[in-house]
N, CA, C and O atoms as CSV, one atom per row, in Angstrom:
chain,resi,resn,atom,element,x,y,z
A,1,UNK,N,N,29.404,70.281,-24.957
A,1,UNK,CA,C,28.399,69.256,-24.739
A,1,UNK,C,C,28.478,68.774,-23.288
A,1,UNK,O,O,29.526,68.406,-22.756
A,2,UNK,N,N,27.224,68.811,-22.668
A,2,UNK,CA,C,27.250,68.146,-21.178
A,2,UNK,C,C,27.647,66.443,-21.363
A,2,UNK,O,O,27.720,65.681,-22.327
A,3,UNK,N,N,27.846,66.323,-19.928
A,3,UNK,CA,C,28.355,64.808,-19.921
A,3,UNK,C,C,26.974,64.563,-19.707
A,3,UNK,O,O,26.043,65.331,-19.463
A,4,UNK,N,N,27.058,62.899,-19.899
A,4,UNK,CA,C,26.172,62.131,-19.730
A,4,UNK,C,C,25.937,61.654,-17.663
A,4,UNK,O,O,26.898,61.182,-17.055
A,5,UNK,N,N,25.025,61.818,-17.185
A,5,UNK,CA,C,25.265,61.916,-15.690
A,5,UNK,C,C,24.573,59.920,-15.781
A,5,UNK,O,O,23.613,59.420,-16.367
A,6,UNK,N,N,25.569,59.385,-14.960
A,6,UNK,CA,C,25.955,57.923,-14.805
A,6,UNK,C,C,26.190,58.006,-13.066
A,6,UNK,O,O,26.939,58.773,-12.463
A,7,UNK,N,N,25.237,56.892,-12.474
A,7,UNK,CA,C,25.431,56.803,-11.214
A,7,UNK,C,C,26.310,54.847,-11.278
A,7,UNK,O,O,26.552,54.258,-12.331
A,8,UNK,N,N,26.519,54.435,-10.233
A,8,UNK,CA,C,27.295,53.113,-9.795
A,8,UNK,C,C,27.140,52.750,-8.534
A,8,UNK,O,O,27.281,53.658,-7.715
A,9,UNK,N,N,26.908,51.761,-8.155
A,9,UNK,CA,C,26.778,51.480,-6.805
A,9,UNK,C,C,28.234,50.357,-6.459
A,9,UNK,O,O,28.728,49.337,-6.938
A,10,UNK,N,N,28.418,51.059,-5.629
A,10,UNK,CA,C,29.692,49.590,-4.959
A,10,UNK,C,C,29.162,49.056,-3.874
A,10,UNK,O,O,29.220,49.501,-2.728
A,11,UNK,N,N,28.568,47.954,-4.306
A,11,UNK,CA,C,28.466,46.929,-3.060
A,11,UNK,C,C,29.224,46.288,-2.458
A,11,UNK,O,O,30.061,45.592,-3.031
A,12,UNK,N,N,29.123,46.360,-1.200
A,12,UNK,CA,C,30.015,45.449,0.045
A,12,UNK,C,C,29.141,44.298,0.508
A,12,UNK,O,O,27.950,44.578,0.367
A,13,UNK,N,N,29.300,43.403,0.884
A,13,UNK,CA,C,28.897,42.246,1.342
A,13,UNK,C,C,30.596,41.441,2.145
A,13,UNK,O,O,31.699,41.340,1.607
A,14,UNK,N,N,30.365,41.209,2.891
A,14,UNK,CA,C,31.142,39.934,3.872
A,14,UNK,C,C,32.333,40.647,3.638
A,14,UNK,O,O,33.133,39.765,3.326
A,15,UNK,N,N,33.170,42.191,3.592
A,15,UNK,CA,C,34.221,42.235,3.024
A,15,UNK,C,C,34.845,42.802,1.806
A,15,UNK,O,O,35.897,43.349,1.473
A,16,UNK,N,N,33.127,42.223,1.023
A,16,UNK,CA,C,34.183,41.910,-0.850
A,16,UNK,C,C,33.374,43.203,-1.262
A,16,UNK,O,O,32.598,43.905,-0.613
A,17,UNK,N,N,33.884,43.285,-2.741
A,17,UNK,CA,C,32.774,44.045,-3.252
A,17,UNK,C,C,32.570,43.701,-4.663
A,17,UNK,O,O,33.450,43.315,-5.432
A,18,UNK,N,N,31.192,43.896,-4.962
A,18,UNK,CA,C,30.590,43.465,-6.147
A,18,UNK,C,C,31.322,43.752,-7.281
A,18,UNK,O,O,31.353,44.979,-7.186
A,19,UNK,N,N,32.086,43.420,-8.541
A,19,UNK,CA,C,32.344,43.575,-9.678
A,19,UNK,C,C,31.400,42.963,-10.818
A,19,UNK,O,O,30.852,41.862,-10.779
A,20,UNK,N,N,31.302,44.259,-12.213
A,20,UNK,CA,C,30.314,42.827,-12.877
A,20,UNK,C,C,31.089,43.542,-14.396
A,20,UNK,O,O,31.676,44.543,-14.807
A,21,UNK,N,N,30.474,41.908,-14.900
A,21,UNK,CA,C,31.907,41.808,-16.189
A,21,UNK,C,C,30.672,42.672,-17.612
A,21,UNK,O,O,29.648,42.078,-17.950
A,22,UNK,N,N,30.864,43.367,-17.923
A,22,UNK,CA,C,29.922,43.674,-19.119
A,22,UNK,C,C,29.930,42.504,-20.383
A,22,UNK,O,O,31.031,42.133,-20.789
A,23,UNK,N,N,29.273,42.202,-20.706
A,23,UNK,CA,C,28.498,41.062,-21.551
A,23,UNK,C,C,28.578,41.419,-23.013
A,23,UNK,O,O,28.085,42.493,-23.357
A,24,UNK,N,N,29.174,40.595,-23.964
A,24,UNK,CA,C,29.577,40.766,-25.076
A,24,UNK,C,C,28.142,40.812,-26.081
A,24,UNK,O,O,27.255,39.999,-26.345
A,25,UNK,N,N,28.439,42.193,-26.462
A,25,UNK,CA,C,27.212,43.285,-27.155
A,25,UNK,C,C,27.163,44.390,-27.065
A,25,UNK,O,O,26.773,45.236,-27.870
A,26,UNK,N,N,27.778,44.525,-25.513
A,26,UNK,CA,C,27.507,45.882,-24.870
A,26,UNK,C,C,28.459,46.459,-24.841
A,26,UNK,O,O,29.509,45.834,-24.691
A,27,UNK,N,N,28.473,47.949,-24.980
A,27,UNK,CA,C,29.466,48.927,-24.840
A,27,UNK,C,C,30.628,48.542,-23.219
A,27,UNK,O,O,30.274,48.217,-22.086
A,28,UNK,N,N,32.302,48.806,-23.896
A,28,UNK,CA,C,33.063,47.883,-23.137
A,28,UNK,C,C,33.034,46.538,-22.839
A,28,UNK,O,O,33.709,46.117,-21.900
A,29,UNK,N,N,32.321,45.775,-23.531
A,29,UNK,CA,C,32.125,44.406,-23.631
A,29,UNK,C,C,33.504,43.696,-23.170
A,29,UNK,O,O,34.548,43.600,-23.816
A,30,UNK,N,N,33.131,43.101,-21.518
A,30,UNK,CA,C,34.804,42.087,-21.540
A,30,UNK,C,C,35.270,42.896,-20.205
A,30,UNK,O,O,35.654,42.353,-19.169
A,31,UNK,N,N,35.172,44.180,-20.409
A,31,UNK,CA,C,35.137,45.160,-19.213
A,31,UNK,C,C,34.757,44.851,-17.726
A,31,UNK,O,O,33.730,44.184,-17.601
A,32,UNK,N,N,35.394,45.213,-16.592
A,32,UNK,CA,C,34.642,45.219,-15.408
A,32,UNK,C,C,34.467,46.313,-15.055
A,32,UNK,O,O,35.353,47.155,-15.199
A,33,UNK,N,N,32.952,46.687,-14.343
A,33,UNK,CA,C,32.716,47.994,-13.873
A,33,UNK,C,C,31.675,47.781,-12.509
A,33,UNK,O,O,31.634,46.644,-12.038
A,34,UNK,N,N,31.027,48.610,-12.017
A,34,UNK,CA,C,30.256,48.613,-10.654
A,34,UNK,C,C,28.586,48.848,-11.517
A,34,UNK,O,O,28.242,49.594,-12.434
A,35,UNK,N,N,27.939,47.943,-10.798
A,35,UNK,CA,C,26.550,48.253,-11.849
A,35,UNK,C,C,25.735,49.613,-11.488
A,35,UNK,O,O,25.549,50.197,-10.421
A,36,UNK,N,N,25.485,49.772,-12.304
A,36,UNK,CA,C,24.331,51.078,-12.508
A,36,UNK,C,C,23.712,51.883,-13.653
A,36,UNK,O,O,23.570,50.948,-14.440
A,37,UNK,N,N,23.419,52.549,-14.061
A,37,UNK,CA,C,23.324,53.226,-15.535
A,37,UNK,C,C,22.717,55.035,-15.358
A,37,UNK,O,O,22.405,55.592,-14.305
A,38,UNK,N,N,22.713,55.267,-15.916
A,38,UNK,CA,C,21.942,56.686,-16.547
A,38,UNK,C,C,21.159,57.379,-15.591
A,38,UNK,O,O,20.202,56.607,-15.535
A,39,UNK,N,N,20.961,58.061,-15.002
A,39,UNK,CA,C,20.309,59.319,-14.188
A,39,UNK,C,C,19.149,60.004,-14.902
A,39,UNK,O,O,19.271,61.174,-15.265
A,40,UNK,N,N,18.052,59.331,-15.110
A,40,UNK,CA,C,16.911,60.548,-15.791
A,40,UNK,C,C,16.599,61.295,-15.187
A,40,UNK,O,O,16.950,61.445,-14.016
A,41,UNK,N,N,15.546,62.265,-16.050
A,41,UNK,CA,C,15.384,63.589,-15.899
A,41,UNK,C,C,14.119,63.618,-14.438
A,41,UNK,O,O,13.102,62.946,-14.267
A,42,UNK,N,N,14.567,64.375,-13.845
A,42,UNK,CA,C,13.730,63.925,-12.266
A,42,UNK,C,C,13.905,63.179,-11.320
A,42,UNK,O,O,13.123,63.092,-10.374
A,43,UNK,N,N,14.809,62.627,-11.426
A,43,UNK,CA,C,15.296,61.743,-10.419
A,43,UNK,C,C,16.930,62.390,-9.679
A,43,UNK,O,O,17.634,63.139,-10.356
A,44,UNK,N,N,17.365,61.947,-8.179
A,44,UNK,CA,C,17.585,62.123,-7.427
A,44,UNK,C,C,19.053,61.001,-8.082
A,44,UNK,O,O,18.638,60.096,-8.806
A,45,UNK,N,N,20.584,61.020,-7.881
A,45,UNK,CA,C,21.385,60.087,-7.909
A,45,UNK,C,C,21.079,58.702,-7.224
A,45,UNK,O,O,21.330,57.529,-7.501
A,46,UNK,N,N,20.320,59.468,-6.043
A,46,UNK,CA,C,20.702,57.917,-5.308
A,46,UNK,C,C,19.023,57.217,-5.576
A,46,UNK,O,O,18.865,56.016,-5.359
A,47,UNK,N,N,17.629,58.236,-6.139
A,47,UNK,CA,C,16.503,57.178,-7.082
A,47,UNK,C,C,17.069,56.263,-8.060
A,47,UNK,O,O,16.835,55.058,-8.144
A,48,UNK,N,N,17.974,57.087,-8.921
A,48,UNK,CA,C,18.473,56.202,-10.166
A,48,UNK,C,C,19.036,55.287,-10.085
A,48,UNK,O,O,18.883,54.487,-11.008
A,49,UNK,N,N,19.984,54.912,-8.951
A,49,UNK,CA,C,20.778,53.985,-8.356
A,49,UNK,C,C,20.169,53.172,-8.240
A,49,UNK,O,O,20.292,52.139,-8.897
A,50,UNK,N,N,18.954,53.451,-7.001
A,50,UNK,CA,C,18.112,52.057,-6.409
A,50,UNK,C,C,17.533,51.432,-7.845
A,50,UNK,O,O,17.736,50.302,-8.290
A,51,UNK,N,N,16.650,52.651,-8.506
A,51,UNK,CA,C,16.365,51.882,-9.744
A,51,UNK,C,C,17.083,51.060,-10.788
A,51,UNK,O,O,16.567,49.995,-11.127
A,52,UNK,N,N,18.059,51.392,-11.252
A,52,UNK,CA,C,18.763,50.708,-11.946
A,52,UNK,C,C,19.573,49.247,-11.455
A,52,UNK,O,O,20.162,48.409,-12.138
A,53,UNK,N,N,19.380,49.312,-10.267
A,53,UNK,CA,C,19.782,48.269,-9.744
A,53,UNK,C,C,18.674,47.321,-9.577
A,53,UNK,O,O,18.927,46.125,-9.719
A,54,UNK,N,N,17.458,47.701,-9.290
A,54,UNK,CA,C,16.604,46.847,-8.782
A,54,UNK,C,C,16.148,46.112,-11.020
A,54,UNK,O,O,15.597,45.034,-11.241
A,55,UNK,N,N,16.490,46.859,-11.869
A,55,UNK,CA,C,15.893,46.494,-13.394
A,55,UNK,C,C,17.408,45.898,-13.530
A,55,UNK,O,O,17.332,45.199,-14.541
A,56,UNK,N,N,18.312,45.840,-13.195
A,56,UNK,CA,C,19.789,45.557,-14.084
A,56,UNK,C,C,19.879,43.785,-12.934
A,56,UNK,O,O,19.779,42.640,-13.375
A,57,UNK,N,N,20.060,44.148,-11.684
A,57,UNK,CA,C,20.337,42.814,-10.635
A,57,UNK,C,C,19.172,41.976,-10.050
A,57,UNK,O,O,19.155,40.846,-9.562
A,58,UNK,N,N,18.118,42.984,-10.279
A,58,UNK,CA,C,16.786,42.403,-9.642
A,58,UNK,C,C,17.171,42.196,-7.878
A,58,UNK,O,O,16.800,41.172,-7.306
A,59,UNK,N,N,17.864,43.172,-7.212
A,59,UNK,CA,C,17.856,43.343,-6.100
A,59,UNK,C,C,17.551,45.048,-5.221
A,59,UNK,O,O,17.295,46.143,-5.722
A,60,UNK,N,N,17.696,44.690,-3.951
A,60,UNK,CA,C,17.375,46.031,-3.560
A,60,UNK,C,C,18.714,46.312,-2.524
A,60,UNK,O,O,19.305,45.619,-1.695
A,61,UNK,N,N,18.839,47.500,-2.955
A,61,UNK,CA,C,19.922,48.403,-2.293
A,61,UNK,C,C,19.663,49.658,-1.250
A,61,UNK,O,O,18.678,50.396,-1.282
A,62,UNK,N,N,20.856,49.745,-0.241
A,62,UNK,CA,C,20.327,50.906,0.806
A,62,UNK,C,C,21.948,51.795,0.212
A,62,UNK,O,O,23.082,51.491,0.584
A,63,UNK,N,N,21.515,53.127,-0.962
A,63,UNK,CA,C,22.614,53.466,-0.804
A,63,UNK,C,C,23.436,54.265,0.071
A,63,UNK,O,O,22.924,54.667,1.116
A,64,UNK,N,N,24.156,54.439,-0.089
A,64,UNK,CA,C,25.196,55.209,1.036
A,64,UNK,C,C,26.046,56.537,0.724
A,64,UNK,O,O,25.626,57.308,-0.139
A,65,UNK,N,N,26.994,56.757,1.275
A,65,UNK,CA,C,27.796,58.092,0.613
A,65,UNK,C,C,28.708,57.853,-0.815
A,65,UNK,O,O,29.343,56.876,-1.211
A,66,UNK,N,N,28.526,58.904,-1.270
A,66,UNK,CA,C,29.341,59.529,-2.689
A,66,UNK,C,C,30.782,58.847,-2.443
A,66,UNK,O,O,31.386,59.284,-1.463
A,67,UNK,N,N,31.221,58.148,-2.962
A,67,UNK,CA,C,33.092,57.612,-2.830
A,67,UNK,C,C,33.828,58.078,-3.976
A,67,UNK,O,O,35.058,58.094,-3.912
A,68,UNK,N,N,33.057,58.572,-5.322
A,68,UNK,CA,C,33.899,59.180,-6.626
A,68,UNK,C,C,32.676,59.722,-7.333
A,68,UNK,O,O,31.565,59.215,-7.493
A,69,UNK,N,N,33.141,60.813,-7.691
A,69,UNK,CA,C,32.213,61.866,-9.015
A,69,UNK,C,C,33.542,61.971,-9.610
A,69,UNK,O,O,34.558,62.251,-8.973
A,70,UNK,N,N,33.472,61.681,-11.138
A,70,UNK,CA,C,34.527,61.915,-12.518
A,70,UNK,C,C,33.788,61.979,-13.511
A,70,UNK,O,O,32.635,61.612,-13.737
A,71,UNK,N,N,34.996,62.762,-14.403
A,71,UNK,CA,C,34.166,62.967,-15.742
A,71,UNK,C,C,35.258,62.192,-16.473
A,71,UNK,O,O,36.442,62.504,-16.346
A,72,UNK,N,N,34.727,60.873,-17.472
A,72,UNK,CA,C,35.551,60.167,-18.242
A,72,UNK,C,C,35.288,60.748,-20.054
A,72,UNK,O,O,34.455,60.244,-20.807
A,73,UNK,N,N,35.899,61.488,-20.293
A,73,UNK,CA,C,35.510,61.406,-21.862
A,73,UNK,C,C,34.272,62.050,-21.519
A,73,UNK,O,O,34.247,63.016,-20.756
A,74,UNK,N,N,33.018,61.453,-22.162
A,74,UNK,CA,C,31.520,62.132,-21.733
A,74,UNK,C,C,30.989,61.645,-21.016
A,74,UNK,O,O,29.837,62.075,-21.077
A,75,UNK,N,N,31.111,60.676,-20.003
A,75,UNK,CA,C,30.877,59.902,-19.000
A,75,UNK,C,C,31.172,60.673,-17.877
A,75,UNK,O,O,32.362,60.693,-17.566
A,76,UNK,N,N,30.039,61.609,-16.869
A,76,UNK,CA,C,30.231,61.636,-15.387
A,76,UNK,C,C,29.622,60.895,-14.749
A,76,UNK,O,O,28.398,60.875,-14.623
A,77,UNK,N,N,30.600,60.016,-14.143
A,77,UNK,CA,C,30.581,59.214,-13.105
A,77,UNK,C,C,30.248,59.230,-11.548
A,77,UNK,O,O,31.127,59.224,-10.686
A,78,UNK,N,N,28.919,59.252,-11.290
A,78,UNK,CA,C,29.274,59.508,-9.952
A,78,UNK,C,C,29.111,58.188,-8.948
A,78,UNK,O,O,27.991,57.722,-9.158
A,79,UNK,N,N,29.724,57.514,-8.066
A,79,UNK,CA,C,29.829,56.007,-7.345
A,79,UNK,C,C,29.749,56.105,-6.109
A,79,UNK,O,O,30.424,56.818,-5.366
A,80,UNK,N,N,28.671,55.176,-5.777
A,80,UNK,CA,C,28.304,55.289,-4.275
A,80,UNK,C,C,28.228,54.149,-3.561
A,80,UNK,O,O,28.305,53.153,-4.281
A,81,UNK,N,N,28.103,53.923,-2.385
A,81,UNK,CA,C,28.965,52.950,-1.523
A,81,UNK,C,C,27.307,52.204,-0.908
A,81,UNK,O,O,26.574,52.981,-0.298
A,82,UNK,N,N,26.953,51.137,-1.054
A,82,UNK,CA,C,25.768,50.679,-0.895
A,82,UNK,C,C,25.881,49.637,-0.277
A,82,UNK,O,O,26.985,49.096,-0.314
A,83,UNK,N,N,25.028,49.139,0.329
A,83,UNK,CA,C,25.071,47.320,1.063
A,83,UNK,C,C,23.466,47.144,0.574
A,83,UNK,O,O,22.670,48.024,0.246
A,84,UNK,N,N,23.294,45.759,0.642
A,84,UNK,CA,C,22.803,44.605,0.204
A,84,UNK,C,C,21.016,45.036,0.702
A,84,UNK,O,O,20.826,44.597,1.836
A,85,UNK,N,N,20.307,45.438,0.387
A,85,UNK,CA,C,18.942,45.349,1.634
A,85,UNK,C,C,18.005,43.842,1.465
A,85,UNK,O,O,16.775,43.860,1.481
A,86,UNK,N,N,18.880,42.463,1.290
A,86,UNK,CA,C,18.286,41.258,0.658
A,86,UNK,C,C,19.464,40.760,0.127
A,86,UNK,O,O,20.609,41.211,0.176
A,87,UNK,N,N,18.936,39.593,-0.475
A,87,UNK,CA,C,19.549,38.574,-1.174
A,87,UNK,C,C,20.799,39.259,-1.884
A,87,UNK,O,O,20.885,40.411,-2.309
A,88,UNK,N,N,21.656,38.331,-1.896
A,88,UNK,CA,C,22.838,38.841,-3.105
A,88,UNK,C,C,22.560,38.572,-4.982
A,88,UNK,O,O,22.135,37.691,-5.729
A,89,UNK,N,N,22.722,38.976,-5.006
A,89,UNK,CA,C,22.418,39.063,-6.897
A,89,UNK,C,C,22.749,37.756,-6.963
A,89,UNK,O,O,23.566,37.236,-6.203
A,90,UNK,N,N,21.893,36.920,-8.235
A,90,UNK,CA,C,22.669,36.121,-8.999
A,90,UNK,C,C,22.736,36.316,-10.738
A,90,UNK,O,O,23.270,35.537,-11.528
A,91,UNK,N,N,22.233,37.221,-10.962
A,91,UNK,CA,C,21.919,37.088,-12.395
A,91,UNK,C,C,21.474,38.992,-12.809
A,91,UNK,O,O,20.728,39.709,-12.143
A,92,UNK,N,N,22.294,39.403,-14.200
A,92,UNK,CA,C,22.157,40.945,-14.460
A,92,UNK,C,C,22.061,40.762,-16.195
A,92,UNK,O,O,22.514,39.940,-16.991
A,93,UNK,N,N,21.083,42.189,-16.319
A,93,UNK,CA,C,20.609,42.199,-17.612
A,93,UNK,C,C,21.851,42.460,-18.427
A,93,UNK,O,O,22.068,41.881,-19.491
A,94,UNK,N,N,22.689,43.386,-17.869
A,94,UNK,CA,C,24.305,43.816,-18.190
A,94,UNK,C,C,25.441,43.009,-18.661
A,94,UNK,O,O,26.207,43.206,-19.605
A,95,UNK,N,N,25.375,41.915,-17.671
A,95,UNK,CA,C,26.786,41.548,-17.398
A,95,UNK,C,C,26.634,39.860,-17.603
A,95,UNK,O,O,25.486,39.449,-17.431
A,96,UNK,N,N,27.581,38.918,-17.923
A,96,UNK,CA,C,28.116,38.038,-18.351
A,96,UNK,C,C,28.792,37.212,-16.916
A,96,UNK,O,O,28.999,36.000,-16.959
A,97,UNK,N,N,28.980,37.721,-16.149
A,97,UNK,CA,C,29.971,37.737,-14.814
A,97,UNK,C,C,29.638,38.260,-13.694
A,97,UNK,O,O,30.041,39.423,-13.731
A,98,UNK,N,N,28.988,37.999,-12.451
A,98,UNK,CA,C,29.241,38.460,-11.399
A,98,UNK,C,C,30.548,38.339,-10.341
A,98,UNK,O,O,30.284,37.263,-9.806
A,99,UNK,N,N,31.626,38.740,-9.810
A,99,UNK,CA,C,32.225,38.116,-9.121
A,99,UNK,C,C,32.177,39.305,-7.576
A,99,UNK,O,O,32.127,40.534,-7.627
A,100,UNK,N,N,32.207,38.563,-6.510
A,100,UNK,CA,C,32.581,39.548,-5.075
A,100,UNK,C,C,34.664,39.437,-4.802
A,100,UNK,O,O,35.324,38.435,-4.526
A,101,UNK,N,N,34.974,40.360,-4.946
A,101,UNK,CA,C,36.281,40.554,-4.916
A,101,UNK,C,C,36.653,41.187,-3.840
A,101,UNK,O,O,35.929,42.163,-3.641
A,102,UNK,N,N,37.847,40.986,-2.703
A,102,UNK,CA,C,37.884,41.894,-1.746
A,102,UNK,C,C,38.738,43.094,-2.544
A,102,UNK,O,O,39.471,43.062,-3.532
A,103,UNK,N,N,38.215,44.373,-1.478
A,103,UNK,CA,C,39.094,45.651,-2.177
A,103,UNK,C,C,40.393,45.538,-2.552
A,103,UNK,O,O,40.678,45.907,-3.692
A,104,UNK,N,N,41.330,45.066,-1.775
A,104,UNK,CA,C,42.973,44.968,-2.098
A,104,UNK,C,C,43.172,44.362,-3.758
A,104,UNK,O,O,44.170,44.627,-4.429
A,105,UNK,N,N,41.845,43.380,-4.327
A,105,UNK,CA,C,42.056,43.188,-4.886
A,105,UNK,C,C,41.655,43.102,-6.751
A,105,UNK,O,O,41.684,42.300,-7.685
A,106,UNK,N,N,41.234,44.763,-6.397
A,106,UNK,CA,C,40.253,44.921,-7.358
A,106,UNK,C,C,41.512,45.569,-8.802
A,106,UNK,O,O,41.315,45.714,-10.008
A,107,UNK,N,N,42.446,45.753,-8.155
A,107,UNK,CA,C,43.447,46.236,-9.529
A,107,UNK,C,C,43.473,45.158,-10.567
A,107,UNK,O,O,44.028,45.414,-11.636
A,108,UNK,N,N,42.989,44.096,-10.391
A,108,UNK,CA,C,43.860,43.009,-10.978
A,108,UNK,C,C,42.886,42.191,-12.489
A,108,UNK,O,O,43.055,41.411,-13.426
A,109,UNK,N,N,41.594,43.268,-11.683
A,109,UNK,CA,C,40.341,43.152,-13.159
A,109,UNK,C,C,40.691,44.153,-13.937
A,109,UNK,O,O,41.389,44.950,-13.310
A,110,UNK,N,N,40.522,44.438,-14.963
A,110,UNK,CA,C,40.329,45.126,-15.892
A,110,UNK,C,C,39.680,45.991,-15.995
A,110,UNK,O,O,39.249,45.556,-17.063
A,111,UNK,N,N,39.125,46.942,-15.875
A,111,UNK,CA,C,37.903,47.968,-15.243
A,111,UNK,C,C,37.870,48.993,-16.609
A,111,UNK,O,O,38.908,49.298,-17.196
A,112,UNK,N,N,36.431,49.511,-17.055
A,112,UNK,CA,C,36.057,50.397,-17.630
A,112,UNK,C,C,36.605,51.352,-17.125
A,112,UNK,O,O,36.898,51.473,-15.936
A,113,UNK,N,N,36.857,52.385,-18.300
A,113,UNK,CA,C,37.308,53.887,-18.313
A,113,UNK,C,C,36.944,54.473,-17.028
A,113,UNK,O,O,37.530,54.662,-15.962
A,114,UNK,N,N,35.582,54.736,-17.570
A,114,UNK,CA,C,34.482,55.760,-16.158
A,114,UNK,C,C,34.943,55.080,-14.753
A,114,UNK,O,O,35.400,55.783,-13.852
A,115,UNK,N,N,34.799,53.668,-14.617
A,115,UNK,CA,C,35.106,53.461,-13.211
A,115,UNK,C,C,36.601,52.942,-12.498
A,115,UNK,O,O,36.786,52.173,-11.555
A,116,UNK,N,N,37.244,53.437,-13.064
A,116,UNK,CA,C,38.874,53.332,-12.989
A,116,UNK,C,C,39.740,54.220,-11.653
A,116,UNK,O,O,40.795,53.949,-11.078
A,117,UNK,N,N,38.533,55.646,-11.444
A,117,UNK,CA,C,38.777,56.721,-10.153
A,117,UNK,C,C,38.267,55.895,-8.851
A,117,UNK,O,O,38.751,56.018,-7.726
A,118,UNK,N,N,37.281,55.095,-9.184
A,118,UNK,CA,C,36.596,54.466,-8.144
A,118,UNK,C,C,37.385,54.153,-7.502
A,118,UNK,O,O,38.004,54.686,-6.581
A,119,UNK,N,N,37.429,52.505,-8.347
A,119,UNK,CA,C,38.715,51.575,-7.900
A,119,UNK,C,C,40.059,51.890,-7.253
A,119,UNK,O,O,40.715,51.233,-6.444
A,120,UNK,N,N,40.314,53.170,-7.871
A,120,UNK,CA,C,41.381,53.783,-7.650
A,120,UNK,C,C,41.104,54.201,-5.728
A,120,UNK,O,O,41.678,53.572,-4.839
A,121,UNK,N,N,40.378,55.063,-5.534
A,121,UNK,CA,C,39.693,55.391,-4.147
A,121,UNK,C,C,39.658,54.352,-3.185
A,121,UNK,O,O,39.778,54.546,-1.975
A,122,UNK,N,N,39.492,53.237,-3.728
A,122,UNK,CA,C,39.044,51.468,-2.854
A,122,UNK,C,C,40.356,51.238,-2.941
A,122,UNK,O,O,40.826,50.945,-1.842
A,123,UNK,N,N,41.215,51.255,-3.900
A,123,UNK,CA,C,42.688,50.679,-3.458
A,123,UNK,C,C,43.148,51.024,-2.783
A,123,UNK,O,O,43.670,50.348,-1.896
A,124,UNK,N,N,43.197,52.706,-2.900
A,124,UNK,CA,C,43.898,53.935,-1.641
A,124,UNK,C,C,43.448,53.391,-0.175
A,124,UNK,O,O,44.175,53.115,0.780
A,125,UNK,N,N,41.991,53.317,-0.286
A,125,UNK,CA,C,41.262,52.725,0.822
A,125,UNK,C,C,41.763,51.912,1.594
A,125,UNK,O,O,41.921,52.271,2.761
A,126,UNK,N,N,42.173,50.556,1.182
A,126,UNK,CA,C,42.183,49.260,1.503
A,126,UNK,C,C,43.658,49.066,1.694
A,126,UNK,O,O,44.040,48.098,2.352
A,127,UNK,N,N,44.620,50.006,1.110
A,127,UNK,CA,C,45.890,50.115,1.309
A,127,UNK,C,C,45.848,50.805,2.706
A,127,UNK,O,O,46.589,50.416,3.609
A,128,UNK,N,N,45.135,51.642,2.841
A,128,UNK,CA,C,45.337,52.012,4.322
A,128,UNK,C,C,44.636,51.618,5.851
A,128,UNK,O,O,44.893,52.072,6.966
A,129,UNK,N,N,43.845,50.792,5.505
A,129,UNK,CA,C,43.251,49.957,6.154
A,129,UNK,C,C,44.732,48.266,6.845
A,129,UNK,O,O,44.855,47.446,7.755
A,130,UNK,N,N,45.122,48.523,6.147
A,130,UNK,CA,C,46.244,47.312,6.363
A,130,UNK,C,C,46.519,47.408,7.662
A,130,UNK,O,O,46.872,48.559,7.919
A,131,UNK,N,N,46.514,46.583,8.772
A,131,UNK,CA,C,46.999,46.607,10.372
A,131,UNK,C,C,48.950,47.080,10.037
A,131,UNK,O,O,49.711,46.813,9.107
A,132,UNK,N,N,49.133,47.949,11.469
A,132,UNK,CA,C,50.147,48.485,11.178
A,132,UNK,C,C,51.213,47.161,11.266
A,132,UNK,O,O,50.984,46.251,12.063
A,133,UNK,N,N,52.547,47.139,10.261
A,133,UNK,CA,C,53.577,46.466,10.067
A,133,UNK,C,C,53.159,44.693,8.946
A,133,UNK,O,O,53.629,43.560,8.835
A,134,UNK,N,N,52.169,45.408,8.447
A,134,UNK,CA,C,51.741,44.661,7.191
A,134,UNK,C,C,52.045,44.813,5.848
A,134,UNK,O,O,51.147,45.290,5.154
A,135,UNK,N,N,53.222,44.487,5.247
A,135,UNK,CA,C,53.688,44.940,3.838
A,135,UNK,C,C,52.742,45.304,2.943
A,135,UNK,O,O,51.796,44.562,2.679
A,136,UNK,N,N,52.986,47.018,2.144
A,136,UNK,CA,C,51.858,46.886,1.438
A,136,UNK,C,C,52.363,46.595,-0.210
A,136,UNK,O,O,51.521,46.432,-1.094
């Protein structure tokens, strides 16, 4: 059985980056993950992205490069690195929670299955970003 193809956007703003808490109903309910959903048939990763973002946050996004493609279970994941083209979100059809978290400190949510490689990539990231003789 093919996976299910799932795009994500990681937004940056001032530093941080977007986390959003999935909303009790919804699959992983309680969960934190990067918003986005489902890839239909005809569309481009980074159409589905803008779209799903602009119906899930009611904002608009400029996305950017690929940071993780995984396959979770039947979940391929693929997560892309986006900034803001407008306002910052306040409110998602998804999620229960918005919070902006800086990278160093994204281990410390709880994160869905599928987006667990991400995070993983942003920690590696942000661990090496540290100015030299900065404990990591």
């Amino acid at each position: 059985m093919n996976p299910i193809r799932v795009v994500a956007a990681v937004i940056s703003d001032s530093g941080r980056v977007l986390a959003c808490r999935r909303a009790p109903g919804k699959d992983a309910a309680g969960r934190w993950e990067f918003p986005g959903g489902k890839v239909e048939a005809r569309e481009s990763d980074e159409q589905a992205l803008a779209r799903e973002i602009r119906e899930e946050l009611g904002i608009e996004i400029a996305v950017g490069s690929l940071l993780d493609r995984s396959v979770t279970g039947r979940i391929e994941l693929a997560c892309y690195r986006a900034s803001l083209a407008g306002v910052r979100p306040s409110r998602s059809t998804d999620h229960d929670d918005l919070r902006w978290v800086a990278p160093a400190e994204l281990g410390e949510l709880d994160w869905a299955d599928p987006d667990r490689p991400a995070v993983e990539a942003l920690l590696r990231s942000a661990a090496g970003s540290l100015p030299e003789g900065t404990a990591r």
